[in-house]
C-alpha positions as MATLAB code, in Angstrom:
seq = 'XXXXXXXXXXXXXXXXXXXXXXXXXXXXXXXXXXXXXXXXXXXXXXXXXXXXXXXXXXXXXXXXXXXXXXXXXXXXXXXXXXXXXXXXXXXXXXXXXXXXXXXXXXXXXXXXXXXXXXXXXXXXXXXXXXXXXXXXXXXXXXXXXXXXXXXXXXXXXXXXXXXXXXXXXXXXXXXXXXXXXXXXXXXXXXXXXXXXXXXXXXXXXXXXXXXXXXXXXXXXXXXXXXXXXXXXXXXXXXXXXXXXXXXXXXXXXXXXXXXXXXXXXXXXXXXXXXXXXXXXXXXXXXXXXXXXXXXXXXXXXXXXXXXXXXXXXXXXXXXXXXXXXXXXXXXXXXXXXXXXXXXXXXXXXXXXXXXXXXXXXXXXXXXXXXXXXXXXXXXXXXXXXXXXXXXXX';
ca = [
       0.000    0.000    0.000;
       1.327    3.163   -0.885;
       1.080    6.899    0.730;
      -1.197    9.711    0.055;
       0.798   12.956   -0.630;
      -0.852   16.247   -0.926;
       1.263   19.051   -2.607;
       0.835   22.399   -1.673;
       1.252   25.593   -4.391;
       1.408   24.299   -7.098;
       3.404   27.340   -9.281;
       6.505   26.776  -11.708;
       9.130   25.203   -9.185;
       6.186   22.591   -8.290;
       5.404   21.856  -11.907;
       9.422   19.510  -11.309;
       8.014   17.717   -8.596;
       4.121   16.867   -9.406;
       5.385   14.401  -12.278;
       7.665   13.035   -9.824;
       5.272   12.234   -6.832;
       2.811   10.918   -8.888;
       4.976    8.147  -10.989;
       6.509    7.091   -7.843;
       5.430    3.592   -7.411;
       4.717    3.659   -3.538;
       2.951    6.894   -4.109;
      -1.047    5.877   -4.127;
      -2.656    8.900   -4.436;
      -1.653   12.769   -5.302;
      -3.918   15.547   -4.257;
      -2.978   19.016   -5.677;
      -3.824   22.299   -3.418;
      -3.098   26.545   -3.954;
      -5.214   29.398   -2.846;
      -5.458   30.281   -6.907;
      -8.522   28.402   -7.913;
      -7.423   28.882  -11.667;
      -4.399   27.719  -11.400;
      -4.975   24.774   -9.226;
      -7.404   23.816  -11.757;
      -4.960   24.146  -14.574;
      -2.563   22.102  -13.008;
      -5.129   19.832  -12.549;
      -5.708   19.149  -15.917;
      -1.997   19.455  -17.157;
      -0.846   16.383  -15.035;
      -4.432   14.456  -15.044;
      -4.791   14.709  -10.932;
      -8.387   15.492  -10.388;
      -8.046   15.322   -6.253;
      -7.647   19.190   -5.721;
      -7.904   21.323   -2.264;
      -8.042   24.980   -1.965;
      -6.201   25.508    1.081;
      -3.420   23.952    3.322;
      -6.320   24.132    6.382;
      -8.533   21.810    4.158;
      -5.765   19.490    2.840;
      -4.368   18.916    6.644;
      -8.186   17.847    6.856;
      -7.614   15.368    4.369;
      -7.066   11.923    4.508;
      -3.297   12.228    3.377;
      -0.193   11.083    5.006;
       1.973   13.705    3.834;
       2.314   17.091    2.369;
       4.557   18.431    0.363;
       5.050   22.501    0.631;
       5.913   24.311   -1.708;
       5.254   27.518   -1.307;
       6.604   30.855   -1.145;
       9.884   31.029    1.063;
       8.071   32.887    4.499;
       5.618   30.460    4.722;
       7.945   27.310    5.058;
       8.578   26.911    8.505;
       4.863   27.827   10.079;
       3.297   25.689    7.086;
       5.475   22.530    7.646;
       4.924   23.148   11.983;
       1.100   22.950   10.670;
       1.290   19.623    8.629;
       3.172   17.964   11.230;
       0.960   18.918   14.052;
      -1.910   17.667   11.733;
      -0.427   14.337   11.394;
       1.517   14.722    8.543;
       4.857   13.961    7.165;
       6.454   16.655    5.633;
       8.786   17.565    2.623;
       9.611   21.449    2.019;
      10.839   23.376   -0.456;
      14.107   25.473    0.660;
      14.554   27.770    3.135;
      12.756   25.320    6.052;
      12.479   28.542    7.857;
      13.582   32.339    8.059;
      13.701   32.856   11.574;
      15.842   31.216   14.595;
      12.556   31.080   16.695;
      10.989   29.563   13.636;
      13.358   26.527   12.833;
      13.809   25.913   16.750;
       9.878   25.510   16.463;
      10.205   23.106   13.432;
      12.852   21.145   15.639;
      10.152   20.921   18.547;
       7.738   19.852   16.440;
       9.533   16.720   14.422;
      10.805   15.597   17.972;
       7.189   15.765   19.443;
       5.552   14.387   16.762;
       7.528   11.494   15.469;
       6.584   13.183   12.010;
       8.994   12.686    8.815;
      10.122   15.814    8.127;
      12.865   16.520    5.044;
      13.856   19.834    3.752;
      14.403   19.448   -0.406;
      18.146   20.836   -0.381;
      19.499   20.131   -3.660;
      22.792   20.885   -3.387;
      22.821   17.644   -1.804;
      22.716   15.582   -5.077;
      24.759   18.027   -7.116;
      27.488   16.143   -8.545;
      30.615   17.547   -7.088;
      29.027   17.148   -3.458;
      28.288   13.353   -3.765;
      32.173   13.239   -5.383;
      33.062   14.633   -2.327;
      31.136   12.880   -0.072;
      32.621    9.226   -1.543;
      36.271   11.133   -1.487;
      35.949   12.159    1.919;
      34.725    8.840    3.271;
      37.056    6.848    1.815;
      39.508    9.490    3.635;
      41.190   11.296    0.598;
      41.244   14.566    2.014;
      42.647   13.977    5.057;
      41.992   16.217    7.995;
      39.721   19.280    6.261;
      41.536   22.429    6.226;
      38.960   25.310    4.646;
      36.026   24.890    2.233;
      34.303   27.446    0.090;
      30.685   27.659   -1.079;
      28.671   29.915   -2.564;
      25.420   30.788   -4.520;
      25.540   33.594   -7.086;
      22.048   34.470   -8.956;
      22.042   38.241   -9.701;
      18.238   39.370   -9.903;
      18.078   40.386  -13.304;
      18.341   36.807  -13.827;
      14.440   35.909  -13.156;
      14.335   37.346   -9.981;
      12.775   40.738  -10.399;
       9.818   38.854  -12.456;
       9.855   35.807   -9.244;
       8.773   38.765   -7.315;
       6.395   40.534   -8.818;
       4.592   37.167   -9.446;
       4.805   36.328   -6.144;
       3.539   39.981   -4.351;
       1.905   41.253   -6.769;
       1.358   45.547   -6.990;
       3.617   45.109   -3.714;
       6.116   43.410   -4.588;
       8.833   46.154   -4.331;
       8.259   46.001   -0.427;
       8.771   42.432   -0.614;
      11.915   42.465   -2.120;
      15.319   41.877   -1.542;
      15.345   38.968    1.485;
      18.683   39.440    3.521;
      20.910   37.082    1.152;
      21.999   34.656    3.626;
      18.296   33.907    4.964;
      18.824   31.614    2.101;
      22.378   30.049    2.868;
      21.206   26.238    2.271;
      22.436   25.567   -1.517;
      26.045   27.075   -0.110;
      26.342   25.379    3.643;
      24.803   22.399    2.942;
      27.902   21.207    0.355;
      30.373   21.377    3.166;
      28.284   20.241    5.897;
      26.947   17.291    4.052;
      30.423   15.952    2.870;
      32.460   16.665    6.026;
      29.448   16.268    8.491;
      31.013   19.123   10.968;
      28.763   21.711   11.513;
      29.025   26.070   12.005;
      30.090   26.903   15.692;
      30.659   30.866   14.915;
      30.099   33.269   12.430;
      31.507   36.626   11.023;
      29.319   38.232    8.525;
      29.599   41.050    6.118;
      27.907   42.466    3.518;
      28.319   44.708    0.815;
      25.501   47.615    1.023;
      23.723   47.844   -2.641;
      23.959   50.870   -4.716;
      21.832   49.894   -7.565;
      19.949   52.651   -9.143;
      16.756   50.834   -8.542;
      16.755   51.840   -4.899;
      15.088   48.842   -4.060;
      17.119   47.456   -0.312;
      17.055   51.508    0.486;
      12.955   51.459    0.381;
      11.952   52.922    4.231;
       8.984   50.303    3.651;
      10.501   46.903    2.866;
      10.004   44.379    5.487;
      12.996   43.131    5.499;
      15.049   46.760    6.567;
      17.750   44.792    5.042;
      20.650   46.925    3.296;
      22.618   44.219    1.519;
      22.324   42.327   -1.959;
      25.633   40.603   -1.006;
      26.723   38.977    2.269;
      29.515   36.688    2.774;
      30.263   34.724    6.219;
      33.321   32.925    7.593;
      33.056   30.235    9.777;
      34.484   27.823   12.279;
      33.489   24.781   12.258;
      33.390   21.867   14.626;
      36.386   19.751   13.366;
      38.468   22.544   13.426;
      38.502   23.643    9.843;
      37.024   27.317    8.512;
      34.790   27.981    5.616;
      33.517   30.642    3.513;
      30.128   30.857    2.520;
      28.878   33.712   -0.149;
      25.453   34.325   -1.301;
      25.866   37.286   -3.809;
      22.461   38.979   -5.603;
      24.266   41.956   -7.355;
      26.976   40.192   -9.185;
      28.599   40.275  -12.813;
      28.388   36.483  -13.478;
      26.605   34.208  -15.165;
      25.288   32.265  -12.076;
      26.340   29.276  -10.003;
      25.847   27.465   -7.019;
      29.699   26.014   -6.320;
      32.093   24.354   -3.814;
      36.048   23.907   -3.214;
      37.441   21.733   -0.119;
      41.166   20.971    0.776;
      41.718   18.750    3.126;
      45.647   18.124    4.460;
      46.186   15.627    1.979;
      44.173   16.393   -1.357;
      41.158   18.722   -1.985;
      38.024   19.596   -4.850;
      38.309   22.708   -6.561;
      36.180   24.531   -9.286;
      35.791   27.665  -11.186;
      33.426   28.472  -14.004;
      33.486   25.509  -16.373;
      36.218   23.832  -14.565;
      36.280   20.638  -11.760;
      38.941   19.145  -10.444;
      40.644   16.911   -7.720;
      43.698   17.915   -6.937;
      46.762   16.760   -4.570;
      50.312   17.592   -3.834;
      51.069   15.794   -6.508;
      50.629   17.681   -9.742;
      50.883   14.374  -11.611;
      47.977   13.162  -10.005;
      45.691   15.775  -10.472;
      42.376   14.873  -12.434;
      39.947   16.654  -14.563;
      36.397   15.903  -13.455;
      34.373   17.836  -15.936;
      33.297   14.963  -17.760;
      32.829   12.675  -14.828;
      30.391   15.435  -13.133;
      29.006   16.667  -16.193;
      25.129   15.896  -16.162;
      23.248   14.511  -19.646;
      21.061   11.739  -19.967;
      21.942    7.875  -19.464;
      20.642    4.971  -21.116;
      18.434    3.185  -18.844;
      20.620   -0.311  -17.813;
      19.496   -3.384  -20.605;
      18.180   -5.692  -17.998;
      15.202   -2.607  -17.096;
      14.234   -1.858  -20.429;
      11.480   -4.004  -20.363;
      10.423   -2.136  -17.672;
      10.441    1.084  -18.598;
       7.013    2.939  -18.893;
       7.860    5.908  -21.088;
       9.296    5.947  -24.415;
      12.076    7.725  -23.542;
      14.867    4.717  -21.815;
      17.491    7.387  -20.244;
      17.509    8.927  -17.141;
      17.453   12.973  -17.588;
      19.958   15.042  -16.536;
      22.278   12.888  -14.283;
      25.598   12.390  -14.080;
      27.981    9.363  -14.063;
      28.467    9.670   -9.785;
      24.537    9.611   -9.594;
      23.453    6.285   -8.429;
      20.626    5.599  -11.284;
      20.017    2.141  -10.063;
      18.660    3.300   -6.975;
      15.831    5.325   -8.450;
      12.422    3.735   -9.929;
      12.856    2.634  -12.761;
       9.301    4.876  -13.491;
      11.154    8.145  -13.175;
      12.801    7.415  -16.815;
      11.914    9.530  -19.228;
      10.712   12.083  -16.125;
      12.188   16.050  -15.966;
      14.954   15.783  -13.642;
      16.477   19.371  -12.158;
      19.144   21.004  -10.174;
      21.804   19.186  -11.503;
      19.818   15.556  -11.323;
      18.567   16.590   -7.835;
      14.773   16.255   -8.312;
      14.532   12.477   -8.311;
      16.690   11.382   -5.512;
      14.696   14.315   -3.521;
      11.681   12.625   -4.171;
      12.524    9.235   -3.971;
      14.403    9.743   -0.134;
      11.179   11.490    0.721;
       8.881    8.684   -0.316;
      10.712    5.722    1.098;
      11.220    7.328    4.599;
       7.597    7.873    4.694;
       7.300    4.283    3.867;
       9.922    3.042    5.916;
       9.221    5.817    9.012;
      13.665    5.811    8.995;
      15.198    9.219    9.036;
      15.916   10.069    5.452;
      18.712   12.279    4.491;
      18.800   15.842    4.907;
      16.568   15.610    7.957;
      14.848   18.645   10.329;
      18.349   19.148   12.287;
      20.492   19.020    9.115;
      18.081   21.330    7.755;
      18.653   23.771   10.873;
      22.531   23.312   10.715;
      21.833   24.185    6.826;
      20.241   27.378    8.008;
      20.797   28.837   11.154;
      24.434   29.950   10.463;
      23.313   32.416    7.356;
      20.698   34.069   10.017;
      23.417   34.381   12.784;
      25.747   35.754   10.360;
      23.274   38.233    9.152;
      23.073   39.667   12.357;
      26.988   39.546   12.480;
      27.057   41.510    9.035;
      24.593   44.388   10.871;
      27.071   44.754   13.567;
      29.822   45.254   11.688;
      31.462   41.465   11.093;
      31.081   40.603   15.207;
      31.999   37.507   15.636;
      29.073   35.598   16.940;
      28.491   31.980   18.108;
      26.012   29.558   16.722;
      23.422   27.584   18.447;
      23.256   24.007   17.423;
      19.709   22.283   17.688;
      21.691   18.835   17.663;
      21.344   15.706   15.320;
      18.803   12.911   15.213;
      18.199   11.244   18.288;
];
């Protein structure tokens, strides 16, 4: 028997994920839910789901067992303490929260509940983290020295036209969330390879000057002055890390990693991976290895494949494809083959009730740091200490 998933908002980011959900094969039942009656009913018809709901009240009614939110980035946290308290398991969209009281809530609530909870980092599945992950278990690196991350997405790419859909005639007062509220593409690379977590902080940020005025508004919610923040941190096995989440920047957009270790390290640039060593001889190229394009479904599954399309989409030769149901080939992958393994680790928790990866307190140590350091970059890069809600119990 398989679960019931409701899926609430159901905009462009959830138009990766509907597809997904529904072909899983322990997946019984999908029920779709926004507050936009039109569009709930054309996304209705676009993936042939006729169980719709017009609210997250009414779909916590429901007889689901979990809900998957996907909504706009404020409404994570209180949303996903909602479903849980309702009796639901719950995946969420990135950030899981935007406040410290808010995740520390979300923490609460898993432990009270006994709820699944699992926030849908991608960064996770990118190909250079699960390279690093295997390298780094195996013990390549050594002891870690210093890792990098960062996220750069300037707003003219999408983001001006994100908002406005979003907020409507107000979406100028809306704009321009402190960058690293949103830290989880960037911290969760290092954390989830090296499995240390951010003890301190030292934030700064650079104070935006663009003509559009738009951080400087006396009437933005967020009374937040900078499009780019950067934080260094200390982290629990003794290494540092730098973690950047630029808005305002002349580039054509990544979310990246580099980690040295005392014995070899991962490094990358703009159309360039590599693992390097002390040894210049045995440095390696890894652009083709992590380089994602589709793969021919194995020979022994074609017979079961259900599209016409054999190949998995967008994955790369360090995913682990066999792992996956076969009933996702032919299915829109994402995020640098990300979307699948989300879903599938979701799923199977629910299924199994086990912990799945990227859990509610790897979610919080993805998270809390960026907010921390925010209030580090207002008072002028103090160095401030990071609460830790702890690991699964």
């Amino acid at each position: 028997m398989g679960i019931r998933i409701g899926i609430c908002g159901v905009g462009a980011f959830a138009g990766s994920f509907i597809p997904l959900f529904k072909a899983h094969p322990d997946v019984e039942n999908v029920v779709l839910c926004d507050l936009d009656a039109e569009k709930l009913a054309s996304r209705s018809e676009e993936f042939v789901i006729p169980d719709t709901c017009p609210s997250l009240d009414a779909l916590c009614a429901m007889d689901v067992d979990a809900i998957a939110i996907i909504t706009q980035h404020h409404l994570h946290g209180p949303q996903a303490v909602q479903a849980l308290e309702a009796g639901k398991h719950v995946y969420s969209a990135v950030p899981s929260a935007i406040t410290l009281e808010e995740i520390t809530k979300l923490v609460e609530t898993v432990e009270k509940t006994g709820q699944i909870y699992m926030i849908g980092e991608t960064s996770y599945y990118y190909p250079c983290a699960i390279y690093c992950r295997s390298r780094f278990q195996s013990g390549d690196f050594g002891h870690i020295v210093y890792g990098e991350a960062e996220y750069y997405h300037d707003y003219i790419h999408g983001m001006y036209d994100v908002a406005k859909w979003r907020h409507g005639e107000e979406w100028e007062r809306y704009f321009g969330m402190p960058p690293l509220f949103y830290p989880t593409h960037s911290t969760s690379m290092i954390v989830s390879v090296t499995g240390a977590h951010v003890t301190h902080v030292s934030g700064m940020g650079f104070v935006d000057r663009h003509e559009d005025n738009l951080y400087a508004r006396e009437d933005n919610i967020w009374k937040n002055p900078f499009s780019n923040e950067t934080m260094l941190c200390r982290m629990s096995d003794g290494s540092v890390a730098r973690i950047s989440e630029f808005r305002r920047i002349g580039h054509p957009g990544t979310v990246g990693m580099r980690l040295y270790g005392t014995e070899a390290g991962y490094e990358e640039q703009v159309n360039s991976k590599s693992w390097i060593t002390k040894d210049r001889a045995s440095c390696e190229d890894l652009r083709q290895a992590l380089a994602c394009r589709d793969i021919q479904v194995e020979q022994g599954q074609m017979a079961k494949v259900t599209s016409e399309d054999g190949t998995h989409k967008g994955v790369s030769s360090v995913h682990d494809v066999a792992r996956l149901p076969i009933d996702f080939a032919g299915l829109p992958n994402g995020h640098n083959g990300s979307h699948q393994f989300l879903v599938d680790d979701f799923v199977k928790a629910c299924v199994s009730g086990c912990t799945p990866p990227n859990d509610v307190w790897s979610a919080a140590r993805y998270l809390i740091p960026g907010l921390v350091a925010h209030q580090s970059a207002l008072n002028h890069g103090e160095l401030m200490e990071v609460p830790d809600l702890g690991q699964p119990r």
